[in-house]
N, C-alpha and C positions, 0 to 999 in steps of 0.2 A: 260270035255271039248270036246266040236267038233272037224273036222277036218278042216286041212287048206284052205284058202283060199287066192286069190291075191286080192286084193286092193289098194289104192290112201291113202299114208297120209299126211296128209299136216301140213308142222311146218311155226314159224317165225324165219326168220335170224336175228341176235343181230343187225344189221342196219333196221329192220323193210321188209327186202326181203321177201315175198313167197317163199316159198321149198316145190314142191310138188312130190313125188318121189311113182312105186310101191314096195308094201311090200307084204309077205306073213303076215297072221296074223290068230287067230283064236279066238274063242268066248270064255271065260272062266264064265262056267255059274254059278258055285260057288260063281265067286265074282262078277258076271255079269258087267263083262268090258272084253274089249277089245284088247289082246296081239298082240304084235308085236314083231316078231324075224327076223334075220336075221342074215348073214357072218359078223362077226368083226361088230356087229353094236354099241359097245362102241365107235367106231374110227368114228364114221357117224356123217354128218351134222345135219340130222332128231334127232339122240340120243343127242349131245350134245345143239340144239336147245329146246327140249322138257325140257332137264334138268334144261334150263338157264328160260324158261317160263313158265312151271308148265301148258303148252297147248298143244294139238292139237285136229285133227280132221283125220275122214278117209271116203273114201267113195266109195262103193262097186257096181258096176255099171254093165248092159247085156244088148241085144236088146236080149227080148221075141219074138219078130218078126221083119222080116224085109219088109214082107208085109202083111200087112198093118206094116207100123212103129212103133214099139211099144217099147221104150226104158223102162228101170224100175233100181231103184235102192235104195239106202239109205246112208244119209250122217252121218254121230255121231260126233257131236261136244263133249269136256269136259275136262277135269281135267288130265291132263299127270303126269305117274309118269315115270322117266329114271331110270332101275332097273341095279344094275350094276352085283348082286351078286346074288343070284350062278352061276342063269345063266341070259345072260344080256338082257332086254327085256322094250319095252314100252308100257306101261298099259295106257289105257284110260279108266276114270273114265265118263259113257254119262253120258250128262247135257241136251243135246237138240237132239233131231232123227227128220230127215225128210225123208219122202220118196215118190216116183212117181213110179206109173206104178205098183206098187204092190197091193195097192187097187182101188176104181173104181174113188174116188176123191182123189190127194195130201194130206199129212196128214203132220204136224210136231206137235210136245209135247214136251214139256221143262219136264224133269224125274230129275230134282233135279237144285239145287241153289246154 
């Protein structure tokens, strides 16, 4: 696995809310998804939304420049798993990748169903 990084993940609240909150997370290339850990994050909105929808998303953002303006990033939509045990963590399983500013046109690809 990589190391960490900060990112945006985004859950739903059981009324249909937006929750978009940051998190540290890191790349698990073994089972090529995407961990999220965090302080007490069984006790979190983000944990217990993901558990209750079997969703989310996260999305990892910079300006490569700021002049010329050059933002660049990637979003990963997919399949959430809320892991409680051993140690408590939210896996995203991508289903769909978009990203800007990393290659020379926007690209997205659906990587599974």
């Amino acid at each position: 696995a990589g190391g960490r990084q900060l990112g945006r993940i985004a859950t739903v609240g059981a009324d249909g809310t937006p929750h978009v909150v940051p998190v540290a997370f890191l790349y698990n290339a073994a089972r090529d998804t995407i961990d999220v850990g965090g302080r007490d994050l069984e006790d979190t909105k983000k944990f217990r939304d993901v558990a209750r929808t079997g969703r989310a998303a996260i999305v990892v953002d910079d300006l490569a420049s700021t002049d010329p303006w050059h933002p660049r990033g990637i979003e990963v939509r997919g399949r959430g798993e809320a892991i409680a045990m051993p140690t408590p963590l939210i896996r995203i399983h991508p289903e769909r990748i978009v990203s800007w500013g990393i290659d020379p046109r926007p690209s997205a690809r659906t990587v599974a169903e």
